[in-house]
C-alpha positions as CSV (number, residue, x, y, z in Angstrom):
1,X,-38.7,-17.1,-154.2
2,X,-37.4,-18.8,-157.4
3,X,-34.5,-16.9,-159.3
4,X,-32.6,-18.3,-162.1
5,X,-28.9,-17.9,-161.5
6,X,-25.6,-19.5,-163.8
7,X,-26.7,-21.0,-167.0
8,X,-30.7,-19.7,-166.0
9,X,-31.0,-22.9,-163.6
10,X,-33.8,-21.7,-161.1
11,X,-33.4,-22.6,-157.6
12,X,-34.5,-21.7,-154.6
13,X,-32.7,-18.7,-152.8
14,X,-34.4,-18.5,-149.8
15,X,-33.2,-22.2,-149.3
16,X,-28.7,-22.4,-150.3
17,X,-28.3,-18.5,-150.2
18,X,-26.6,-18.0,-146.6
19,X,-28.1,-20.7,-144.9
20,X,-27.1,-20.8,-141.3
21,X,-26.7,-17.1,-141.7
22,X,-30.2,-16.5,-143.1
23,X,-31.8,-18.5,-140.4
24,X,-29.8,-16.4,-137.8
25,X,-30.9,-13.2,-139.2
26,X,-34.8,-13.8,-139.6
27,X,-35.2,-15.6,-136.2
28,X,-33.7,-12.0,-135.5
29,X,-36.3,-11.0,-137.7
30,X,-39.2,-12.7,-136.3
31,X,-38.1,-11.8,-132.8
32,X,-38.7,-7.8,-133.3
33,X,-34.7,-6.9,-133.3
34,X,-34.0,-6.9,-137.1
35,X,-36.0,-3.6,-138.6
36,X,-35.0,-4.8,-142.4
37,X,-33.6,-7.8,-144.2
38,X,-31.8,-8.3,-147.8
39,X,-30.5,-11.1,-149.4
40,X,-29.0,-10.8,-152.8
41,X,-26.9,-13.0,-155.3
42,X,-23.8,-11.1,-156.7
43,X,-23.0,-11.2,-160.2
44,X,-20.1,-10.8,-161.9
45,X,-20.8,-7.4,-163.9
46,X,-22.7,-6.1,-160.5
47,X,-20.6,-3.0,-158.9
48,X,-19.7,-4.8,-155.6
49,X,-18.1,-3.6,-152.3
50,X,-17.7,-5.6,-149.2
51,X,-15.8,-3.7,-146.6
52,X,-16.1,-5.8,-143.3
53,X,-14.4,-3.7,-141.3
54,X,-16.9,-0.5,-142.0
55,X,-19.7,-0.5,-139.7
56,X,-21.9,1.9,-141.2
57,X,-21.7,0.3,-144.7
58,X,-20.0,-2.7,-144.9
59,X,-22.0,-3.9,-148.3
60,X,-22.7,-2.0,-151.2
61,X,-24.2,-3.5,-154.4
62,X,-25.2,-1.5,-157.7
63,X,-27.2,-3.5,-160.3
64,X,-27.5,-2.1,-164.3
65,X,-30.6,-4.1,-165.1
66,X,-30.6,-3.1,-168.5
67,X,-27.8,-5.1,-169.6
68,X,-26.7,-9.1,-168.7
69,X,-25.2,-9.2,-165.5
70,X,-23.4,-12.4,-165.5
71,X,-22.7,-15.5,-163.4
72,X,-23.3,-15.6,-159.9
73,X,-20.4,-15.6,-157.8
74,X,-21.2,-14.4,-154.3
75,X,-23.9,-14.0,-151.9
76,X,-25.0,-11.8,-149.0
77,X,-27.5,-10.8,-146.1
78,X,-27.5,-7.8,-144.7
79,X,-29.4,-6.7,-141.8
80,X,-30.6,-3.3,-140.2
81,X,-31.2,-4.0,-136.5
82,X,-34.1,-2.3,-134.8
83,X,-31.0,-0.5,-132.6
84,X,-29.9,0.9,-135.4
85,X,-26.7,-1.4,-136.4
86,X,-25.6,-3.6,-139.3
87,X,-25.2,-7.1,-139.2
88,X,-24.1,-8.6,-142.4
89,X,-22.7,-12.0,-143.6
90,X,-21.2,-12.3,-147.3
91,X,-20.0,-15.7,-149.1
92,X,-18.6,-16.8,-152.2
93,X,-20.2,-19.9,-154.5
94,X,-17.6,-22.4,-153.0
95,X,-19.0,-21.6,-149.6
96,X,-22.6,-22.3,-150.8
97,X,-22.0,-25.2,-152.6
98,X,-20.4,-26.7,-149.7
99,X,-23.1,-25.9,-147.4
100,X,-26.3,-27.2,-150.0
101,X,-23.6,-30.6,-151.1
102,X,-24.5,-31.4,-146.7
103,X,-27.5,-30.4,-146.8
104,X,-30.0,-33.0,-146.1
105,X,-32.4,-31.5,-149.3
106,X,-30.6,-33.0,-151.5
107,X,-31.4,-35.0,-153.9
108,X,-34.8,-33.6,-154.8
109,X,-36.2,-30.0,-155.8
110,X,-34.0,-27.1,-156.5
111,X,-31.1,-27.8,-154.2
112,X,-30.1,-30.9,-156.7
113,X,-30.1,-28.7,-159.7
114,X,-28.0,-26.1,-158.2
115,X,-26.3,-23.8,-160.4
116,X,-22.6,-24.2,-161.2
């Protein structure tokens, strides 16, 4: 899915957001253990909490979509297993950008334009 993030640059979410934790989480998916996925950007007018150490509801994310919600500045998967438990992963831009400036995407397609 194509989103534009900072300064309306689209690029591909499913591809920088979380990587090695995204894949983790929809092998889950795909094996029958992970009953739903998300995987959001976090904006800087967004109402975010991340609270690690709360295992019932380590992430919570209120979006006005009525009004501009700002730069991106994090990003996050969270996962409802089929057992009934959380698995979550949450990471800021510099985190991203340091996993898509290795990845081997680059130079073509979205990853190049990124959105800083």
């Amino acid at each position: 899915m194509v989103r534009p993030l900072n300064g309306g640059v689209p690029v591909m979410l499913t591809v920088i957001t979380l990587i090695a934790a995204v894949v983790i989480i929809v092998v889950g998916y795909q094996s029958g253990h992970i009953k739903s996925l998300v995987v959001e950007p976090v904006r800087e007018k967004d109402k975010f909490t991340h609270e690690p150490t709360n295992p019932k509801k380590p992430i919570t994310h209120k979006v006005d979509h009525s009004k501009d919600r700002g730069n991106v500045y994090a990003v996050y998967a969270l996962a409802k297993l089929m057992s009934g438990g959380l698995v979550h992963e949450v990471m800021n831009l510099a985190d991203v950008n340091a996993i898509r400036d290795r990845s081997d995407a680059l130079p073509c397609g979205s990853a190049q334009a990124g959105y800083r």
